[in-house]
C-alpha positions as a printed Julia matrix, in Angstrom:
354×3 Matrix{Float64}:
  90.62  158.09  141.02
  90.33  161.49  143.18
  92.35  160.95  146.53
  90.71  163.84  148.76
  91.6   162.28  152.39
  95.27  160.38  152.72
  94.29  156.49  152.61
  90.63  157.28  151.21
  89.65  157.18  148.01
  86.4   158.01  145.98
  85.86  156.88  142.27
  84.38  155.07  139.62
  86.64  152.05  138.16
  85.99  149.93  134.64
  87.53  146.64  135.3
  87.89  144.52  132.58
  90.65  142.31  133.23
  90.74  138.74  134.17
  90.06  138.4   137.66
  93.13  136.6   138.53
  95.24  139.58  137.12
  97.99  140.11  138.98
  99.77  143.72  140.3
 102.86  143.03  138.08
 100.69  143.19  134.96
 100.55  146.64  132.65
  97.1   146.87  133.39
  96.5   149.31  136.38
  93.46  147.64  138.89
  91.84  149.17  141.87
  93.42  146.21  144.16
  97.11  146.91  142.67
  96.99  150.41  143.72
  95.5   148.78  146.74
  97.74  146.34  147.46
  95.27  144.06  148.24
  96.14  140.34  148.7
  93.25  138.81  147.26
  90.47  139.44  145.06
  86.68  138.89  145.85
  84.28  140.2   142.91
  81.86  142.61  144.24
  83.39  142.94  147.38
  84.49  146.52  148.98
  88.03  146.76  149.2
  88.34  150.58  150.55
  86.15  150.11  153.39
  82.0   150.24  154.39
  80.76  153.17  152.06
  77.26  154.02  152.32
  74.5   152.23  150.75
  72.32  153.48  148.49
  68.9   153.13  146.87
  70.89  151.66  144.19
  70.87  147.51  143.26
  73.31  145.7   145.13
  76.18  144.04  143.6
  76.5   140.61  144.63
  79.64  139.25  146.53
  80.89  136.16  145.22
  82.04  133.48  147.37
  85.34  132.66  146.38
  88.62  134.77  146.05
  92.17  135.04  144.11
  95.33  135.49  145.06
  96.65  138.79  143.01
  99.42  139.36  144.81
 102.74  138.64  142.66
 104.86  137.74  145.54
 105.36  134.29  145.86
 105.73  134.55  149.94
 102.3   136.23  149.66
 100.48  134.12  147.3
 101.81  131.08  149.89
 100.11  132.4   152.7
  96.81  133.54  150.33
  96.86  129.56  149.89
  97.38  128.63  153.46
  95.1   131.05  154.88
  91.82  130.91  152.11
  92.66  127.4   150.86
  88.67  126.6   150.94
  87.8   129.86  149.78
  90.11  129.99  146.49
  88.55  129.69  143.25
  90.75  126.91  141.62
  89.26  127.23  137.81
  90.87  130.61  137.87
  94.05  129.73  138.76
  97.49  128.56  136.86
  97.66  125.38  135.85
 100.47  124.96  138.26
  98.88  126.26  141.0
  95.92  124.3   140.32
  98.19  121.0   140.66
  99.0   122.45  144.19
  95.87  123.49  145.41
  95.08  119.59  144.76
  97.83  118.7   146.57
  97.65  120.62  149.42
  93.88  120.3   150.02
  94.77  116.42  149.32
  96.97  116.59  152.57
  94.5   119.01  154.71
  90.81  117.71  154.02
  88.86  116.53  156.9
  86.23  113.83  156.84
  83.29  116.61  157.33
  84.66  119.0   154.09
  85.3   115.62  151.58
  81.92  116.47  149.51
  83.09  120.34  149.7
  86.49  119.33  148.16
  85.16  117.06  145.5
  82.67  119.79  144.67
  85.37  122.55  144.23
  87.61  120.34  141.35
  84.18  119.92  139.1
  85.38  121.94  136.6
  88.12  119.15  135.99
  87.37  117.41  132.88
  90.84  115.67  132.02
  90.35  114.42  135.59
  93.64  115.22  136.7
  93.25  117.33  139.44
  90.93  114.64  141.13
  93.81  112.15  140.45
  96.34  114.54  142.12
  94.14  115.7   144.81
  92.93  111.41  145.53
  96.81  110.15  145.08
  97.57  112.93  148.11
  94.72  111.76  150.71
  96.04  107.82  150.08
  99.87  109.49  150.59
  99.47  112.36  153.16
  96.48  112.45  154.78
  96.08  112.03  158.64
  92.34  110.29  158.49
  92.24  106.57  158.33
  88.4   106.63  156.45
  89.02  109.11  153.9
  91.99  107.03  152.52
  90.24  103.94  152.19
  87.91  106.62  150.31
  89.91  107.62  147.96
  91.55  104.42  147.26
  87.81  103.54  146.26
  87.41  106.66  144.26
  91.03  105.91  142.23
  90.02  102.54  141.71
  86.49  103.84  139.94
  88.79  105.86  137.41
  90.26  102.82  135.94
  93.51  104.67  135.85
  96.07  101.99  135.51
  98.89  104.35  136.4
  97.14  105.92  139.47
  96.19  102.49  140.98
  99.85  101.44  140.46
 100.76  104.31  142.46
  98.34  103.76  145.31
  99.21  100.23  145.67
 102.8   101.7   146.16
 101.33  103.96  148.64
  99.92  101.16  151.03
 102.51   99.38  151.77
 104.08  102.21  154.66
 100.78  101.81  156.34
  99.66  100.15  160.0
  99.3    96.48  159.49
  95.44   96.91  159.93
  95.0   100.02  157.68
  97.24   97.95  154.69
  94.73   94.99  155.52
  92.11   96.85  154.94
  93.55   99.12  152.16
  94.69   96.12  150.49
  91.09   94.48  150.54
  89.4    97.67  148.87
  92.2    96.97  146.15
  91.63   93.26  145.38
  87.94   94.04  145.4
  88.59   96.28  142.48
  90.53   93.85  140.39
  87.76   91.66  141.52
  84.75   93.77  140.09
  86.68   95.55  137.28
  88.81   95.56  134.9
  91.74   97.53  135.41
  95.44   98.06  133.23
  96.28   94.75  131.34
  96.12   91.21  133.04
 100.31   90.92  133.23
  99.52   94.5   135.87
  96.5    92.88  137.32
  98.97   89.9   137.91
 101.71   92.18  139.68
  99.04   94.19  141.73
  97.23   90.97  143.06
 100.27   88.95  144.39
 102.02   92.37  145.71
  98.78   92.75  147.41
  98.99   89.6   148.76
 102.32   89.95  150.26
 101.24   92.65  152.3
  98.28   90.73  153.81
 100.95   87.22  153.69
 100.04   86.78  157.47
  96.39   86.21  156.68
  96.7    83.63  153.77
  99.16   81.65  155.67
  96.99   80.73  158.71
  94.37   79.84  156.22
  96.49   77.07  154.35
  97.97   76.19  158.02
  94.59   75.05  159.5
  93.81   74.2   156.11
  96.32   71.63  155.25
  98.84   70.51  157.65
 101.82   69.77  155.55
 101.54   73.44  154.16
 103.91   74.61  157.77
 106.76   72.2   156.36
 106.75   73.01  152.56
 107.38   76.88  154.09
 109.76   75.8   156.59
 112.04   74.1   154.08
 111.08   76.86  151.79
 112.3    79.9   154.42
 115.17   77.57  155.78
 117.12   76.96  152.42
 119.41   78.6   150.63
 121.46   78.41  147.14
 120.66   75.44  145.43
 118.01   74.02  147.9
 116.19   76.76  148.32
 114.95   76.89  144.42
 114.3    72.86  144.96
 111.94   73.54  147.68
 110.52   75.96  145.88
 110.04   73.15  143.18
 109.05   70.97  145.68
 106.39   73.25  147.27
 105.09   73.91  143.74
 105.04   69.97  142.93
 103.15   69.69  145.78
 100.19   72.18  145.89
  99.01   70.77  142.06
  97.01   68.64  144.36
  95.26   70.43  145.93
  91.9    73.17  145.13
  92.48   76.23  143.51
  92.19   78.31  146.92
  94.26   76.47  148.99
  96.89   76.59  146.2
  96.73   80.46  145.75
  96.95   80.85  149.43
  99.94   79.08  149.84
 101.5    80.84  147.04
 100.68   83.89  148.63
 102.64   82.62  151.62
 105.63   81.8   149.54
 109.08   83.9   150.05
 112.13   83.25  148.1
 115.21   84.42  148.83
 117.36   83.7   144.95
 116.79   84.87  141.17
 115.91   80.9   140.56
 113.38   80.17  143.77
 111.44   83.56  142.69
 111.15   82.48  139.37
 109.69   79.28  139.87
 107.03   81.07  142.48
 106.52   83.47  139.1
 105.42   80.88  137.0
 103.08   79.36  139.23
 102.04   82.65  140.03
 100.88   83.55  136.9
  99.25   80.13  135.83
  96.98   80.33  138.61
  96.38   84.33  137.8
  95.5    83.68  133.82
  91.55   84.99  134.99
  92.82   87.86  138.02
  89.62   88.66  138.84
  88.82   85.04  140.0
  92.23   85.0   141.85
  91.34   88.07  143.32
  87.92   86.31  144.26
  89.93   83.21  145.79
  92.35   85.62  147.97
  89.3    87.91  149.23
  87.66   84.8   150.59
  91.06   84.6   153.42
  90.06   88.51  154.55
  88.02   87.94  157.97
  84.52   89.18  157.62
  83.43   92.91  158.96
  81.8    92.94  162.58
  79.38   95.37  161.48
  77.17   92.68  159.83
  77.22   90.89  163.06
  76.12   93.61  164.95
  73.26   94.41  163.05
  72.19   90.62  163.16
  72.55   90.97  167.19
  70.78   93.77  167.36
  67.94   92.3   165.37
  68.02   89.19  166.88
  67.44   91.01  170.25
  64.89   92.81  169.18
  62.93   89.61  167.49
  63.66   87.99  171.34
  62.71   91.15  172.95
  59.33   91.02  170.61
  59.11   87.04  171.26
  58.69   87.76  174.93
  55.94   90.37  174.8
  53.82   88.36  172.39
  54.4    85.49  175.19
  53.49   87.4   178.15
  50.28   88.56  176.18
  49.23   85.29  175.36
  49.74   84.25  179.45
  47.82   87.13  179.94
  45.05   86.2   178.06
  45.06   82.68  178.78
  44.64   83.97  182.9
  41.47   86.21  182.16
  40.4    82.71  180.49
  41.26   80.48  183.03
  39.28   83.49  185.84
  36.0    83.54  183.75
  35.24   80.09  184.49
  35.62   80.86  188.58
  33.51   83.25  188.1
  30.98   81.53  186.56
  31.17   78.25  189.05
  31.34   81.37  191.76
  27.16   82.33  190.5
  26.07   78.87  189.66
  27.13   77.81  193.41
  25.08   80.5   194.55
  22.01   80.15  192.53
  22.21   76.34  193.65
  22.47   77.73  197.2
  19.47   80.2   196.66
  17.24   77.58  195.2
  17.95   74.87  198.11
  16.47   77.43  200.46
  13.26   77.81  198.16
  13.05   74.03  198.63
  13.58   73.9   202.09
């Protein structure tokens, strides 16, 4: 380095350190003597210099935090979070890159994200960063999103987690979140069937609202097996249960998981028995999951599209009719016309005669 002007310098330097080489390292770069923040390969860290006839290095897109302070490196994080290149960083601060773009994605930079963690072949930097949007993030859509996405993995751990995660939720969003999680155990196989078990009936307790008005309109006598069931206590509160258990064996196999879904006990015994019935009825989750799905009301966008169509197949109907009138006029005018000529030719030939 030759320093000729205080704050400019002029010089040729061989770099051939890792890029993400910090200032606290033995080896002297052009950004520690700098003290630059970040590092961008190929970009101009002294200022604009002149160009010349030369090639032109190429800038790359991303950048590093260099900077060993960990105040420093915070704000590097906060401020170029989309810029960083994670496959260069610690495995540490790899974990809370995922995190924290996890908690600060929007809808419009998901694919952006996604790209930037393709490097990830042990996957668990997408399971950090999906396990943060279902925890932290502020947009409804990209949580349903990811739950989707964890469910794909087949993780049995991560799904337990995000079925943890849904519970805090807005009655509709743990609806809905719930749903996209019974549809998985539905169309996959995920964990062992004693976890599928747990996951389905904890998912149905958070949607118990909807499977009780089912086996209400259903079947009548299902409002006083509850009521004696929610009413009890002690001893007659795990005979109701018994009772309530008796008494659905008659019963289809949907109206019977319903109503189990419904179920609360209150005592060791009373859950037990709603345990065992549980899992008889769960020996094949995916069908239970099939059986509880069937209770979710149905999406309005379906209905929209059929509203719009059949408007459009109306709006077509009427056009086709008022053609066919139209043509059916000009029909009905031709012949007027033609009595119009023959009337005259009759008139024209009776004055020939006369």
């Amino acid at each position: 380095m030759t320093r000729r002007h205080p704050g400019k310098e002029a010089g040729v330097v061989v770099d051939f350190v890792h890029p993400a080489t910090r200032h606290d390292d033995p080896v002297v770069t052009l950004h520690s003597l700098l003290d630059r923040d970040v590092y961008r390969g190929g970009a101009i860290v002294v200022g604009p210099v002149r160009r010349g006839r030369g090639r032109r290095v190429r800038v790359e897109r991303r950048v590093l935090p260099v900077t060993p302070g960990e105040e420093r490196r915070h704000e590097v994080f906060e401020r170029e979070l989309w810029r960083i290149g994670v496959e260069n960083l610690d495995y540490g601060e790899q974990h809370m890159w995922a995190a924290l773009a996890g908690a600060r994605v929007a809808p419009s930079g998901w694919r952006r994200a996604r790209a930037m963690l393709q490097f990830d072949r042990s996957g668990e930097l997408k399971r950090r960063f999906l396990l943060t949007v279902v925890e932290r993030n502020d947009h409804a859509p990209l949580r349903i999103r990811a739950l989707q996405e964890i469910a794909a993995l087949k993780d049995p751990e991560a799904f337990d987690l995000a079925v943890d995660m849904i519970e805090p939720w807005s009655k509709d969003q743990r609806r809905e979140g719930a749903k996209v999680c019974l549809q998985a155990l539905a169309d996959k196989r995920i964990g062992g069937r004693d976890q599928a078990t747990g996951w389905i009936w904890r998912l149905a307790d958070y949607t118990r609202e909807l499977h009780e008005q089912y086996a209400v309109q259903r079947w009548p006598e299902t409002k006083r097996l509850l009521g004696l069931l929610v009413n009890s206590s002690g001893a007659a509160h795990a005979r109701n249960a018994r009772k309530l258990v008796q008494a659905i064996r008659e019963q289809d196999r949907r109206l019977q998981v319903a109503i189990l879904a419904s179920a609360v006990a209150h005592t060791p015994e009373a859950e037990e028995v709603l345990r065992g019935a549980r899992t008889r009825l769960a020996r094949k989750p995916g069908s239970c999951s099939r059986e509880l799905l069937r209770n979710f009301p149905k999406g309005k966008g379906r209905r929209k599209r059929s509203r719009r169509r059949r408007s459009g197949a109306a709006g077509a109907a009427g056009a086709n009719r008022q053609r066919v009138e139209r043509k059916n006029g000009d029909q009905s005018d031709e012949p007027k016309s033609d009595e119009r000529s023959s009337s005259e030719d009759t008139g024209s030939t009776e004055d020939q005669a006369a």
